[in-house]
N, CA, C and O of each residue as an XYZ file, in Angstrom:
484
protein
N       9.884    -29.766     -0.177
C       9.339    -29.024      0.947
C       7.831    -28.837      0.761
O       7.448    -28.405     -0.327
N       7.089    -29.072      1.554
C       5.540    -28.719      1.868
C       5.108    -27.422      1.366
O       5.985    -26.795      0.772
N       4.056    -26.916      1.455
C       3.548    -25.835      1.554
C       2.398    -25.748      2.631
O       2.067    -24.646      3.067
N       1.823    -26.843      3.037
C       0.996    -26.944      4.295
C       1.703    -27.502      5.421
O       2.851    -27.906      5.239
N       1.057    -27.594      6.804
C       1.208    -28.502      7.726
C      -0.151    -28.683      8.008
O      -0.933    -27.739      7.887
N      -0.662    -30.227      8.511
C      -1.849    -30.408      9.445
C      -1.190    -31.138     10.590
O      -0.361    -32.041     10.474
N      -1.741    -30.549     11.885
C      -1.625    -31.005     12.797
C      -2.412    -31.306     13.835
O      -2.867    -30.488     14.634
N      -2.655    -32.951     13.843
C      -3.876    -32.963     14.396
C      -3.596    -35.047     14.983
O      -3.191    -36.018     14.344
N      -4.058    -34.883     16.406
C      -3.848    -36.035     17.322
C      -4.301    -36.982     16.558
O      -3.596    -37.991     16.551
N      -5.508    -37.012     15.721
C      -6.848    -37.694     15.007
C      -6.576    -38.415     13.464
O      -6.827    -38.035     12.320
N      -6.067    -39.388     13.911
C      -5.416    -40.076     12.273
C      -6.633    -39.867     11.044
O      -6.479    -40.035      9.834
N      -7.692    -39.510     11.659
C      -8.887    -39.418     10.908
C      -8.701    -38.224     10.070
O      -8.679    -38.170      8.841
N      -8.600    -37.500     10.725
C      -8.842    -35.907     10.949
C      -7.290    -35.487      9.758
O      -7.340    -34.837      8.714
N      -6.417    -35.942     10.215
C      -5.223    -35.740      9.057
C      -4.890    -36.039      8.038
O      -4.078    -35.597      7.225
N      -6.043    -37.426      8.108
C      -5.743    -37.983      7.008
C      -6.922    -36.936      5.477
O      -6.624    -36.473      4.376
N      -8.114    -36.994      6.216
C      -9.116    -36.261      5.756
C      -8.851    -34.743      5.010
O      -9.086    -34.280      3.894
N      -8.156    -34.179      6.415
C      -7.578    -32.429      5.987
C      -6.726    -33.234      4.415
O      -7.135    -33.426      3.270
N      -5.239    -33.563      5.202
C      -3.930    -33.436      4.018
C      -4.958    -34.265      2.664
O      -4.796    -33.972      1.479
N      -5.551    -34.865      2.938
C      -6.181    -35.998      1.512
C      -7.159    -34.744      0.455
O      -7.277    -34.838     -0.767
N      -7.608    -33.915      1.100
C      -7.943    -32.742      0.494
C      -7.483    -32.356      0.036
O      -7.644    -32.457     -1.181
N      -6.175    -31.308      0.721
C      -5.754    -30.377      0.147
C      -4.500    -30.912     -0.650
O      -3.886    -30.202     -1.446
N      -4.131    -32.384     -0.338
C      -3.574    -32.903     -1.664
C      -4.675    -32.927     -2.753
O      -4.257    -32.511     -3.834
N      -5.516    -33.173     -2.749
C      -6.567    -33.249     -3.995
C      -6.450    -32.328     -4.870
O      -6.393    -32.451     -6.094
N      -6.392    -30.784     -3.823
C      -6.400    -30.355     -4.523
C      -4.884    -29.413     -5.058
O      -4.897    -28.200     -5.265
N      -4.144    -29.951     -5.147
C      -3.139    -29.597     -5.568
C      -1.566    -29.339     -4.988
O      -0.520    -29.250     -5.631
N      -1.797    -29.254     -3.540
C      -1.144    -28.490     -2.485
C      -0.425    -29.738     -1.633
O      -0.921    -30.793     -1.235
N       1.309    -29.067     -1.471
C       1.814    -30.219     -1.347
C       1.845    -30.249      0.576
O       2.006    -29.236      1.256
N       1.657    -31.606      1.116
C       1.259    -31.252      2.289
C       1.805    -32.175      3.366
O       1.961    -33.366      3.098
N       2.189    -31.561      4.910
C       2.651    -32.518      5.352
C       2.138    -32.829      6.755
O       2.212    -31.760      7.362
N       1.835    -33.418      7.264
C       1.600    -34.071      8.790
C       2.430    -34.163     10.354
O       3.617    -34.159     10.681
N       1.780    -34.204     10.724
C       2.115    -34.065     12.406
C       1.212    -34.573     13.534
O       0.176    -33.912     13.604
N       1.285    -35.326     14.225
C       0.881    -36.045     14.772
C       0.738    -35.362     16.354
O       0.054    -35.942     17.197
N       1.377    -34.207     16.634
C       0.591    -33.280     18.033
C       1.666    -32.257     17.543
O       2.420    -32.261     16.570
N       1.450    -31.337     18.622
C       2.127    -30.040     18.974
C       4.078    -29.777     19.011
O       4.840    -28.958     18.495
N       4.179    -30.511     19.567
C       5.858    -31.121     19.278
C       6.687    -31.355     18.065
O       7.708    -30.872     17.576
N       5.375    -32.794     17.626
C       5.839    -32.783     16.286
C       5.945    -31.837     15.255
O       6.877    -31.648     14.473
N       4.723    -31.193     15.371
C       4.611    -29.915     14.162
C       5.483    -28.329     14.523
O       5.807    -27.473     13.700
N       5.676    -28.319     15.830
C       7.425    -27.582     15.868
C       8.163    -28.545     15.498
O       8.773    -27.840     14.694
N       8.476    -29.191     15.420
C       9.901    -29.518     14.830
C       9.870    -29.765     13.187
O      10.797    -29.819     12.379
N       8.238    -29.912     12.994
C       8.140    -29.914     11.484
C       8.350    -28.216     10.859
O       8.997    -27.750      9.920
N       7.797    -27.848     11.502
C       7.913    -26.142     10.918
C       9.252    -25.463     11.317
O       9.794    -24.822     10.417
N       9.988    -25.510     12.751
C      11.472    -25.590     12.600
C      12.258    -26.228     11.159
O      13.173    -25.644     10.578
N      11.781    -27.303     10.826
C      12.673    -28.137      9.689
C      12.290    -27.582      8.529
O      12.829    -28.038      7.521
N      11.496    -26.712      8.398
C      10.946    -26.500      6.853
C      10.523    -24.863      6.770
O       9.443    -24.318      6.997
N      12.142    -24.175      6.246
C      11.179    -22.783      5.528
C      10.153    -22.350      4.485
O       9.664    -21.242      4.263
N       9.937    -23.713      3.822
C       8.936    -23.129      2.609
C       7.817    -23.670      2.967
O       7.105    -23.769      1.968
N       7.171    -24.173      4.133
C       5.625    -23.393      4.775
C       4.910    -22.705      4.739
O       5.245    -21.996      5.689
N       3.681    -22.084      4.169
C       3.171    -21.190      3.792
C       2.028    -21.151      4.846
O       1.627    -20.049      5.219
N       1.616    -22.005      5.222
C      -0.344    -22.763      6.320
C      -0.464    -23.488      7.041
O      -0.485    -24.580      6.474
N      -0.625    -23.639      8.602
C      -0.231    -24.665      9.097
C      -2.122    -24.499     10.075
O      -2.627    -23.673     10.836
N      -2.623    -25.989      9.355
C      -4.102    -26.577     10.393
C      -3.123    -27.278     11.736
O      -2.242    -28.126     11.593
N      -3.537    -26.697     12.938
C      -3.566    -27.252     13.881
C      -4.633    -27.507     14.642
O      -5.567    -26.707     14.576
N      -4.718    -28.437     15.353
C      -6.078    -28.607     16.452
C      -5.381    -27.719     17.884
O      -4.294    -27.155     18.010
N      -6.244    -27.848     18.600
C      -5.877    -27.229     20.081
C      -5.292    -28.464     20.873
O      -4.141    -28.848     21.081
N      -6.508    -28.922     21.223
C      -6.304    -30.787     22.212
C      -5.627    -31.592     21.680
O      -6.037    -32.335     20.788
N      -4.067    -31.585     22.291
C      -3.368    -32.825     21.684
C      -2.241    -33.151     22.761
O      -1.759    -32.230     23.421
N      -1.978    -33.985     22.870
C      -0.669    -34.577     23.541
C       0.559    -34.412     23.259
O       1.055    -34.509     22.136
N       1.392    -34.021     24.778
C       2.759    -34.005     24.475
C       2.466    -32.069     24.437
O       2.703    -31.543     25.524
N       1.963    -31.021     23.223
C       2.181    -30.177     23.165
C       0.790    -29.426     22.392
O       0.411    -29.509     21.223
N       0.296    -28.775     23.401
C      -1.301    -28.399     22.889
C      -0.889    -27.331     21.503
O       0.248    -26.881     21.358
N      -1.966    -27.057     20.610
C      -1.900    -26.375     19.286
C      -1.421    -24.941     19.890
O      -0.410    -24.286     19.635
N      -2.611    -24.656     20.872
C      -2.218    -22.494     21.188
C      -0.469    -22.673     21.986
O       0.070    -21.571     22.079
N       0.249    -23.641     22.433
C       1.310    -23.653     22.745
C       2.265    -23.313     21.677
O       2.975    -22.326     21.482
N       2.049    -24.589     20.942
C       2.846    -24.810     19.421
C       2.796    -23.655     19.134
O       3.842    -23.043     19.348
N       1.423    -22.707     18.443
C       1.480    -21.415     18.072
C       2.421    -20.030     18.381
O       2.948    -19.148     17.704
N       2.304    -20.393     19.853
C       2.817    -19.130     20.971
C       4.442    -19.360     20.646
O       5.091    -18.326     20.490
N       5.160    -20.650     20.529
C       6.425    -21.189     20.049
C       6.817    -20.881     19.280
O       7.972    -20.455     19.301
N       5.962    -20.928     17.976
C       6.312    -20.767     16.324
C       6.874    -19.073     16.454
O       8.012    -18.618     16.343
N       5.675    -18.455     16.707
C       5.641    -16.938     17.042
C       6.733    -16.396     17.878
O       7.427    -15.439     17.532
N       6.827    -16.868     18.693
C       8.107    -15.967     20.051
C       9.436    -17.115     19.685
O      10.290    -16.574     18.982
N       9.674    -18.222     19.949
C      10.607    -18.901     20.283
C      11.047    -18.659     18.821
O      11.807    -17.720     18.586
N      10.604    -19.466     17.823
C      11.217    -19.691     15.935
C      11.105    -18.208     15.453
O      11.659    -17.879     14.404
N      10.200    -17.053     16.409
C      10.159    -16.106     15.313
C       9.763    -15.841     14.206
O      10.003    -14.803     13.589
N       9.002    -16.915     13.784
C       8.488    -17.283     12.254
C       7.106    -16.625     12.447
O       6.130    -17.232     12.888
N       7.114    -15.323     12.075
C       6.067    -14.543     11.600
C       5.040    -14.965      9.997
O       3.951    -14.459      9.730
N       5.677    -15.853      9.264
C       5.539    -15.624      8.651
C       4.239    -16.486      8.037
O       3.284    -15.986      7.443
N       4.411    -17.704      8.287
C       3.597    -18.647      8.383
C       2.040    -18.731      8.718
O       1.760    -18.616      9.911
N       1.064    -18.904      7.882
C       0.301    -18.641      8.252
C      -0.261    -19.859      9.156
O       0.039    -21.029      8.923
N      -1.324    -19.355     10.481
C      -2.012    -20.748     11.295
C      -3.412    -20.480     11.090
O      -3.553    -19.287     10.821
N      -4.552    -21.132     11.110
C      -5.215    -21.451     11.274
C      -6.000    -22.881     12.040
O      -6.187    -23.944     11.447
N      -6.373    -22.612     13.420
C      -6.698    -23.694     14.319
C      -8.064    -24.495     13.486
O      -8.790    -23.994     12.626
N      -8.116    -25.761     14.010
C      -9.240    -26.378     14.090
C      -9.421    -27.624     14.612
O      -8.778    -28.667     14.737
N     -10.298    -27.269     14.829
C     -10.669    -27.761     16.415
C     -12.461    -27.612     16.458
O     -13.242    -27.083     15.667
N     -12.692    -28.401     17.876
C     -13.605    -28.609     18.713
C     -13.875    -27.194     19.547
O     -15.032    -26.847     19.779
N     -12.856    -26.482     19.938
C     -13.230    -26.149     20.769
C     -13.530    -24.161     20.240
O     -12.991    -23.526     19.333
N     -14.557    -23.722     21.243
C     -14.780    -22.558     20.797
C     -15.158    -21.752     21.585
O     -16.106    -20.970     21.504
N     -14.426    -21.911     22.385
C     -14.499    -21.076     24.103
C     -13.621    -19.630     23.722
O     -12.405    -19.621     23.530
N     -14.419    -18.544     23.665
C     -13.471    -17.323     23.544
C     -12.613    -16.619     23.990
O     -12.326    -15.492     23.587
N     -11.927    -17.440     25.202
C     -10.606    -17.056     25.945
C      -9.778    -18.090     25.190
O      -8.566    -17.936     25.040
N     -10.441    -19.147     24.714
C      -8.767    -19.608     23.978
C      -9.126    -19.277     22.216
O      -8.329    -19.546     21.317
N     -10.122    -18.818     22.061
C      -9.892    -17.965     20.504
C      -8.761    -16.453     20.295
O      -8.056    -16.055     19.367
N      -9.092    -15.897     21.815
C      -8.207    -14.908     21.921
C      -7.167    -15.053     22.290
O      -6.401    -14.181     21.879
N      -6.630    -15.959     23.061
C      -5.364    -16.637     22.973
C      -5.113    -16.861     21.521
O      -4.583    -15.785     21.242
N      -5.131    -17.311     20.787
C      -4.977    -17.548     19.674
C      -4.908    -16.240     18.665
O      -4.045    -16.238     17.787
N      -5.596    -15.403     18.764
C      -5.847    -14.276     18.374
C      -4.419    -13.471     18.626
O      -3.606    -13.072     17.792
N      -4.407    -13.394     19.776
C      -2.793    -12.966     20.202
C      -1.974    -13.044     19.919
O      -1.138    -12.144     19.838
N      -1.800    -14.698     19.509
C      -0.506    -15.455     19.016
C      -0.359    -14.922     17.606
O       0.703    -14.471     17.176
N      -1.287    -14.985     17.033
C      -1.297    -14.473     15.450
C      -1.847    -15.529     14.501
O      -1.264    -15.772     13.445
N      -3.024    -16.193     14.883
C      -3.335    -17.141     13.957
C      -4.631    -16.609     13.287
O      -5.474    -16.083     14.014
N      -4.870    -16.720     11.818
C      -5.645    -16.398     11.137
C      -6.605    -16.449     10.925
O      -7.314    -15.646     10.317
N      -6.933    -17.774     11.553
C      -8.227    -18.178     11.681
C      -8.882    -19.601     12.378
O      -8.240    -20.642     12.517
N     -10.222    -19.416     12.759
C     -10.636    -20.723     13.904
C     -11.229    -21.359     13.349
O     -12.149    -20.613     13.012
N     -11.470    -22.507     12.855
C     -12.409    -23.230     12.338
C     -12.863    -24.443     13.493
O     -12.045    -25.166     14.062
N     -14.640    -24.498     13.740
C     -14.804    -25.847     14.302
C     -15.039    -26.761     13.677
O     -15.864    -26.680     12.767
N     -14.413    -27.885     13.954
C     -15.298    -29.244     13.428
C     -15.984    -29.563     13.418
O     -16.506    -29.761     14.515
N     -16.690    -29.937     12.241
C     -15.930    -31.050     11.468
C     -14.913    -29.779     10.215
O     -14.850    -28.550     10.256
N     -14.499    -30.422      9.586
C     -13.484    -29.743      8.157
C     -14.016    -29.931      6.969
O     -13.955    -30.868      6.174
N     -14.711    -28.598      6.955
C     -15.629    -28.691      5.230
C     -14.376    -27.858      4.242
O     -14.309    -26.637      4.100
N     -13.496    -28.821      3.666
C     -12.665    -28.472      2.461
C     -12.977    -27.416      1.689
O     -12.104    -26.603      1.386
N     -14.698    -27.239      1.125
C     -14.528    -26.416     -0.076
C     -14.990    -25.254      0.779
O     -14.486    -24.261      0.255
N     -15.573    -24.949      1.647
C     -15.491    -23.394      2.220
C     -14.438    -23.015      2.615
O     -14.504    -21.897      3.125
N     -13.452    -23.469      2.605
C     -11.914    -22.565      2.973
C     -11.027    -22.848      1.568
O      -9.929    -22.292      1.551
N     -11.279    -23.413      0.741
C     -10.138    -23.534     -0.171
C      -9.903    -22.148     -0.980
O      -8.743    -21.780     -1.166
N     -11.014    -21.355     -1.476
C     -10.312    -20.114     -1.826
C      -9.618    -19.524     -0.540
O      -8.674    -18.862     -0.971
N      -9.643    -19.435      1.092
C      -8.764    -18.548      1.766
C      -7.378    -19.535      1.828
O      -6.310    -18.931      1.930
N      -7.337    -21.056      1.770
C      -6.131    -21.813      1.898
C      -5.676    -20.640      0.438
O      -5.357    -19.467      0.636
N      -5.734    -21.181     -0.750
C      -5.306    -20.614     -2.028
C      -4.567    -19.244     -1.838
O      -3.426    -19.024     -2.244
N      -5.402    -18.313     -1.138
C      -4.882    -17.083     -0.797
C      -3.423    -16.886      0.283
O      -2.402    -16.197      0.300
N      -4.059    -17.938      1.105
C      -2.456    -17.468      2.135
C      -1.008    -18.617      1.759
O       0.129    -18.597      2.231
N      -1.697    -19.654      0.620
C      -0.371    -20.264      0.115
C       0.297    -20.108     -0.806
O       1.268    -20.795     -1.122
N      -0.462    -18.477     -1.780
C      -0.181    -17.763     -2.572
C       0.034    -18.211     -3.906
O       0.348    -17.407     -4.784
């Protein structure tokens, strides 16, 4: 079982995040939009962090979020978006849902790895 999810449309972008935070230690798994990564976080209780983007196909990130939260009930999990976008009606959307934190792109690894460390305990 994982301890991350990245979820992100951008084969670039996933490959980049998970190639990190495998680097650095953390076992990690992928998702390819919003859909996928519900059914990845449905399939997997030992999740601890899940990177999503917002803009994706099939099932946008603040959807996925709003899902995880109300539909799975899974409080527990931590999200953190990242993304492009930084319009403050969908930060507070997000805010709502219960995600921890916004990051824009691009994904600088070593300024978040002590807060990844912290919420994957």
């Amino acid at each position: 079982m994982a301890q991350i999810l990245v979820v992100d449309d951008s084969d670039a972008v996933r490959s980049e995040v998970s190639g990190f935070l495998s680097g650095n230690g953390f076992s990690v798994k992928t998702a390819v939009d919003g859909k996928d990564g519900l059914d990845k976080v449905k399939g997997d209780g030992e999740l601890k962090l899940v990177f999503a983007d917002v803009n994706m196909p099939n099932m946008d990130g603040l959807t996925m979020v709003e899902k995880i939260r109300n539909e799975l009930g899974n409080k527990g999990v931590n999200i953190i978006m990242l993304t492009t976008e930084s319009d403050a009606s969908m930060k507070e959307r997000g805010k709502a849902a219960g995600i921890k934190g916004w990051i824009v792109k691009p994904f600088n690894g070593p300024n978040v790895l002590d807060a990844v460390k912290k919420m994957v305990g």
